[in-house]
Structures are given as C-alpha cells and as structure tokens.
C-alpha positions as CSV (number, residue, x, y, z in Angstrom):
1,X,-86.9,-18.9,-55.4
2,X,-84.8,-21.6,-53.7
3,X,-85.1,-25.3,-53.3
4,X,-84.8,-27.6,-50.0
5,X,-81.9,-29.9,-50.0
6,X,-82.3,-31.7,-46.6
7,X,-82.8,-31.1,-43.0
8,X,-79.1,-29.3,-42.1
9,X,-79.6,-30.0,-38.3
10,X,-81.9,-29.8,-35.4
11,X,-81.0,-28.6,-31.9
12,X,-81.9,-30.4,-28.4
13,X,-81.9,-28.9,-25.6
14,X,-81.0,-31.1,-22.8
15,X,-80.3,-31.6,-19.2
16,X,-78.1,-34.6,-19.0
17,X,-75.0,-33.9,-21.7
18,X,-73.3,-36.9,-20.7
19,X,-76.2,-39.4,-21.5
20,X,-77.0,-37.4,-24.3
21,X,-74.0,-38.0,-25.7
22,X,-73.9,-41.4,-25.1
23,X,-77.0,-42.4,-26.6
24,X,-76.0,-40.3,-29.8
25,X,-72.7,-41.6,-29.8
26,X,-72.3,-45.1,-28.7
27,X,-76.4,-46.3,-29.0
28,X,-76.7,-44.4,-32.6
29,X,-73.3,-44.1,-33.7
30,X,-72.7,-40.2,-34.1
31,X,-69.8,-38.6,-34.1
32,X,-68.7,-35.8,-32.3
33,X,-68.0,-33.3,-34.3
34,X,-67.4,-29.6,-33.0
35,X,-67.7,-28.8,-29.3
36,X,-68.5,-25.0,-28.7
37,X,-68.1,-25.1,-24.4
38,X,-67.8,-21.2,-24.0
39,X,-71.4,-21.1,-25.7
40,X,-72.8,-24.4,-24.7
41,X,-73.3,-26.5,-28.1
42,X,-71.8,-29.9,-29.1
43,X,-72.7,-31.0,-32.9
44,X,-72.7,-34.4,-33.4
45,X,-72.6,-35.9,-37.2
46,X,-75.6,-38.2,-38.2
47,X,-75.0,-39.0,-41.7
48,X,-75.1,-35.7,-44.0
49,X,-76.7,-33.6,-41.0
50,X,-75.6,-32.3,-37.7
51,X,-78.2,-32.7,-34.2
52,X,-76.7,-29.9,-31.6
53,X,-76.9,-30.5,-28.3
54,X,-77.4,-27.7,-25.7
55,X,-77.3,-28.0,-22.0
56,X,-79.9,-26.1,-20.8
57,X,-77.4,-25.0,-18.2
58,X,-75.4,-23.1,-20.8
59,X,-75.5,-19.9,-22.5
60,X,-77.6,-21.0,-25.4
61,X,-79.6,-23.2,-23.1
62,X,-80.7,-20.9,-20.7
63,X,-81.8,-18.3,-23.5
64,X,-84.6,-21.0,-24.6
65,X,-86.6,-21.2,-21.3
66,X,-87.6,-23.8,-19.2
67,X,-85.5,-27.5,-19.7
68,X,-87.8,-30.2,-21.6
69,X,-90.0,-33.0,-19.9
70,X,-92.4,-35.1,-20.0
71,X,-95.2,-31.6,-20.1
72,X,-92.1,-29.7,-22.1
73,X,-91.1,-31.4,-25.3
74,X,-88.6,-29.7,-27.4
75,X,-90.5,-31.3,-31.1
76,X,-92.3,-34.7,-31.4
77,X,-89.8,-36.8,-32.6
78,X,-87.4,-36.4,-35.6
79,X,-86.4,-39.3,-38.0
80,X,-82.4,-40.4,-39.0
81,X,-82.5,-42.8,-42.6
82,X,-80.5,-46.0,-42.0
83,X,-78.7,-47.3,-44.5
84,X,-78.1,-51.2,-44.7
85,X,-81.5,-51.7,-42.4
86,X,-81.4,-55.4,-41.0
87,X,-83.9,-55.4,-38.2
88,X,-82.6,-58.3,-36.1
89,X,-78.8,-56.7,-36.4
90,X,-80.3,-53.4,-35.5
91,X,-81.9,-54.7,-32.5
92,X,-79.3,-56.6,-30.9
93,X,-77.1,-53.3,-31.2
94,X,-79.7,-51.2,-29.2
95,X,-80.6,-54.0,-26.8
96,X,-76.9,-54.7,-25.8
97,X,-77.2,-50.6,-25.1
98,X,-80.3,-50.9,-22.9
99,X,-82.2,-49.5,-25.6
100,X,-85.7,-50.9,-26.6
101,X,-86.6,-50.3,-30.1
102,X,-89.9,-51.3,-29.9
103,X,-92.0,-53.1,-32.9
104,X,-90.8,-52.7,-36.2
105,X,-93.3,-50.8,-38.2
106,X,-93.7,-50.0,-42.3
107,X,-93.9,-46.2,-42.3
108,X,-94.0,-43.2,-44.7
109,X,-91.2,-41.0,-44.8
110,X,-89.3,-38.5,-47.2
111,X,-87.3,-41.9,-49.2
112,X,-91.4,-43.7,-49.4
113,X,-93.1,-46.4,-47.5
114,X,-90.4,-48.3,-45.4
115,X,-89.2,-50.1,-42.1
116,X,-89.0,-48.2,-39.0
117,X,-88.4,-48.5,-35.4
118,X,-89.2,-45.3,-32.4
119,X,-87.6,-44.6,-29.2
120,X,-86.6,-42.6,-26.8
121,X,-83.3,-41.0,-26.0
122,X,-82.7,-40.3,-22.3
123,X,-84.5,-37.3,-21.9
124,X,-87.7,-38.3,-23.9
125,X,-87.0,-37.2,-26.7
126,X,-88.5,-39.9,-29.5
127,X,-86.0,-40.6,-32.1
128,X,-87.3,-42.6,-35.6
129,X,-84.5,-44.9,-37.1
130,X,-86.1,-45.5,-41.0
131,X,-84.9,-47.8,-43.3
132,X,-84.9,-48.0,-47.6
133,X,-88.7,-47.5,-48.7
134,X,-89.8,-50.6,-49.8
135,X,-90.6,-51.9,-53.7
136,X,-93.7,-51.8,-54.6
C-alpha cells in the first residue's frame, strides 16, 4: 500500500499565457520554474508543489479539447496554504495588482479550520489563498 504526501501539482489549461503568468507570478508570487515550449508547459513553483500551465494552443493543450470558460471549467477551484497570513497585508498586495480578494472567510481545509480568501485568476479559474488553522 502507499500513503499520500501532498498534492505534487495541478495542470491549467489556458488561453492567455501571458496573464496567466502574471497573476501566478507577480499577483501570487510563483516562480517560474521549467519552461517546456516545444511541448507547451510552463511549471511554476507554489511552495512545495508545481501548477503547469498549458496553452491550449500548444501540443499538450490542444490534445485536452475545447479551451476553458465560463460553461468549460478545467476543476472548481484549488487551494495554495499561506504561510505568515495577515489579512490586511495580503489585501493590499492583491489590490495594488487589480486583484479583489473578496471577504475573508474561516474555512476547512487539509491544516483545520482557518482564514481564507477566493478569487479568480484571469481566465476564471477560482484560486483559494488559506491561512494556519486556527486554535481551538
């Protein structure tokens, strides 16, 4: 038998891998890490994990179908754990990136109950930002 460590990564297809970037990059503060161009797949670091980006122009991309929207989500929305979570901080970083993070809400994740905030990245994709589970 065999035991889950953690989520390794989660691929995105996307249209746009310019704003994509950016808003893994700059808003969330990724790093790029591997760029495969020939194949179509850019891995950005996010802590311990990877999220892969793939045009849906590329070779990978076009092998999964039509690109997502609004009727043609690639998953509901997928979670990142932040470490030192200060809400107002947090907020002024996305909001001086055009990014609203919305109400902050206590929510239940793999850590416990804790502090979270959900938005979108530019393609509609909704991304969870989770702080510490909270004492209890």
């Amino acid at each position: 038998m065999f035991k889950i460590k953690h989520i390794d990564h989660l691929v995105l297809r996307v249209r746009d891998i310019e704003k994509m970037m950016d808003f893994y990059i700059k808003a969330l503060g990724c790093t790029l890490e591997k760029t495969q161009e020939d194949i179509g797949l850019y891995q950005l670091r996010a802590g311990s994990s990877l999220i892969d980006l793939v045009p849906v122009d590329g070779t990978l991309g076009r092998m999964g179908g039509a690109a997502p929207g609004k009727e043609a989500r690639n998953l509901d929305h997928f979670c990142l754990s932040i470490e030192n979570f200060e809400e107002e901080a947090i907020r002024a970083h996305l909001n001086a990136h055009g990014i609203d993070p919305g109400e902050l809400k206590s929510r239940y994740g793999a850590d416990g109950q804790g502090p979270s905030f959900y938005m979108s990245d530019p393609e509609g994709n909704v991304v969870e930002l989770k702080g510490p589970a909270e004492a209890t």
